[in-house]
N, C-alpha and C positions, 0 to 999 in steps of 0.2 A: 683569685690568687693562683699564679701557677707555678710548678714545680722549683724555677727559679727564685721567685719571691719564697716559699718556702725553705728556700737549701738556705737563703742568707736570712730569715728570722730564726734559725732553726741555729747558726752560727752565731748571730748574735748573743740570744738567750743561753748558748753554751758556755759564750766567755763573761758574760755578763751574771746569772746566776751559779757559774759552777768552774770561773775562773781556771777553762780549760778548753783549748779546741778544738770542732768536731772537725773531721779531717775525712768523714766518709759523705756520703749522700744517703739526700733525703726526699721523699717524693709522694706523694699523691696515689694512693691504690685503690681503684674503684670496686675492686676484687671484695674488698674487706666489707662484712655486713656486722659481725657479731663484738668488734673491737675496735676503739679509738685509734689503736695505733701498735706497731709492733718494733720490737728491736730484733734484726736478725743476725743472728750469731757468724754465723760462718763467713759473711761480708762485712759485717760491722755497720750496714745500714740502716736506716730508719724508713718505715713508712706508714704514711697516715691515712687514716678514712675521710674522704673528702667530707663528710657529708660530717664531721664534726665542727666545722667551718657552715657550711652551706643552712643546718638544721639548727644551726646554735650560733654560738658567736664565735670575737679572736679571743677570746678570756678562756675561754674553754677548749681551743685548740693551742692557746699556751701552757694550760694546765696537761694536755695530753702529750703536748712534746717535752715539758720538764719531767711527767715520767718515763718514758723511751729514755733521756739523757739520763735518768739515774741508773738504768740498765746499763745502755752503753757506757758511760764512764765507772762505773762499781767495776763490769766485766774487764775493760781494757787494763784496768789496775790490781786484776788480781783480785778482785775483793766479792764476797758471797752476794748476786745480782737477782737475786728471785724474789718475788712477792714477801715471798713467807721470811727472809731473815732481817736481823733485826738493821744491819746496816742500810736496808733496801728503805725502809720503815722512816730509820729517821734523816737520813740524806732526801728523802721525798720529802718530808716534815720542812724540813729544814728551807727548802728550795720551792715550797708551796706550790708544788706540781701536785692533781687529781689522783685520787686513788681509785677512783673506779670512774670510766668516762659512760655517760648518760644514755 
């Protein structure tokens, strides 16, 4: 998969489980060793560990992209985006995105 097939499953799953669209980029970071995936704040991007893909399956890199999208959309609206609050908790619950990627 590369970074284009990513940006549109990553769009679909947005309007699909969270009936909102992503409107940043998302992409592939080889960088990443100790995490599934990150939301970064200051660009509203997304990026993912290949190797959640590569070492695992898509089930498991759609569970790590619905939680990036609870971040990103929690954050765009205002709303408390971190692990620890309870909004983070049940919008993940909810949208049966990974709480912690393997």
């Amino acid at each position: 998969m590369d970074n284009r097939t990513l940006q549109t499953l990553v769009e679909e799953i947005s309007k699909d489980s969270f009936h909102r669209p992503f409107l940043h980029q998302a992409r592939f970071n080889s960088r990443l060793r100790t995490t599934g995936g990150r939301y970064l704040l200051s660009s509203h991007d997304l990026e993912f560990n290949p190797l959640m893909l590569t070492e695992f399956d898509l089930a498991n890199l759609i569970g790590v992209i619905k939680h990036e999208l609870v971040h990103y959309h929690l954050h765009l609206q205002g709303r408390p985006y971190q692990h620890k609050d309870q909004s983070f908790k049940r919008l993940l619950t909810d949208v049966g995105g990974l709480r912690y990627a393997p």
